[in-house]
Steps between C-alpha positions, in 0.01 A plus 500: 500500500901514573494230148349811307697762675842337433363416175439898423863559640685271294322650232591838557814435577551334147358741304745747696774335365352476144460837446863597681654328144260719276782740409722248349169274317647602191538288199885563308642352217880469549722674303559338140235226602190363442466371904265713680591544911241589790710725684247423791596135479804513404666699769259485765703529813753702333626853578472619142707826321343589208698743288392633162833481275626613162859435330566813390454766797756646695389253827540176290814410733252432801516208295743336642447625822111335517644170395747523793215580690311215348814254558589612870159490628279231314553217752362719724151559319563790248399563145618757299267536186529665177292644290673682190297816361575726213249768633813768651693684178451153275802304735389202492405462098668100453301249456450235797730309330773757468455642857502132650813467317628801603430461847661174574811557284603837627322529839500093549151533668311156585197692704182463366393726180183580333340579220553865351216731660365851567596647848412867404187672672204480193634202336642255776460144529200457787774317730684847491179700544442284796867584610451876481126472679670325798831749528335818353790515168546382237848431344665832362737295306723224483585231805276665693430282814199305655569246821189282583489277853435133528167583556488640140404898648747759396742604752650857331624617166834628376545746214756430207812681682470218781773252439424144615778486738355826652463556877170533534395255234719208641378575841142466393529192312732390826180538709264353234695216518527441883094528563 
């Protein structure tokens, strides 16, 4: 009887920890690529920023400010992810090509980017539909902010204005990082 009990609990207990990953068991082609990433299995583990970014808005300077981010903190488990969209006043309009290009000769980022998508409410990308389910908003524009745990559940959500060195945002990826 204990066999089938434990059995039953080490069951559970794995399926627990499938389903805390569900929010990042998304399938994304890199930016100007043909390789397609699990962000699931790729960062599992990971405290993960996801940040929806264009080249041409007024907050494209958090730029260089999520790549310090990125740079400073990696070693210590974090992600910073980009995903460029063209949905807020046509700022992001390049082609992947053109906004990799852009990206790592004027902002010199190495963190991950993504293919182009849709983060706007009615047309988004399901990852971002999931995103706005699980923090109640959905981005109002550019860079707006998204910081997942290790355990793949979203911790909070920070709107465009939030600069990646910000108090509040560096404190919770500070935390996210320690548990």
């Amino acid at each position: 009887m204990r066999a089938v009990l434990g059995f039953f609990l080490a069951m559970s207990i794995s399926v627990q920890s499938a389903n805390a990953g569900e929010l990042l068991d998304q399938d994304f082609r890199r930016l100007a690529s043909d390789e397609v990433v699990n962000l699931g299995e790729a960062y599992s583990g990971k405290v993960v920023l996801v940040v929806n970014t264009a080249s041409k808005c007024g907050f494209t300077s958090q730029y260089e400010g999520l790549e310090s981010l990125y740079e400073e903190y990696q070693e210590a488990g974090l992600v910073v992810l980009g995903f460029p969209s063209n949905d807020f006043m046509g700022q992001e309009p390049g082609t992947e090509a053109e906004i990799q290009e852009f990206c790592r000769l004027t902002y010199s980022v190495k963190f991950p980017m993504f293919e182009k998508v849709s983060v706007k409410e009615g047309d988004a990308h399901p990852f971002y539909v999931e995103l706005a389910a699980e923090s109640g908003t959905y981005p109002s524009w550019n860079f707006h902010k998204y910081l997942i745990g290790k355990d793949g559940k979203l911790i909070a959500q920070f709107g465009p204005r939030t600069k990646p060195y910000d108090e509040e945002l560096l404190g919770s990826i500070k935390t996210a990082l320690a548990n």
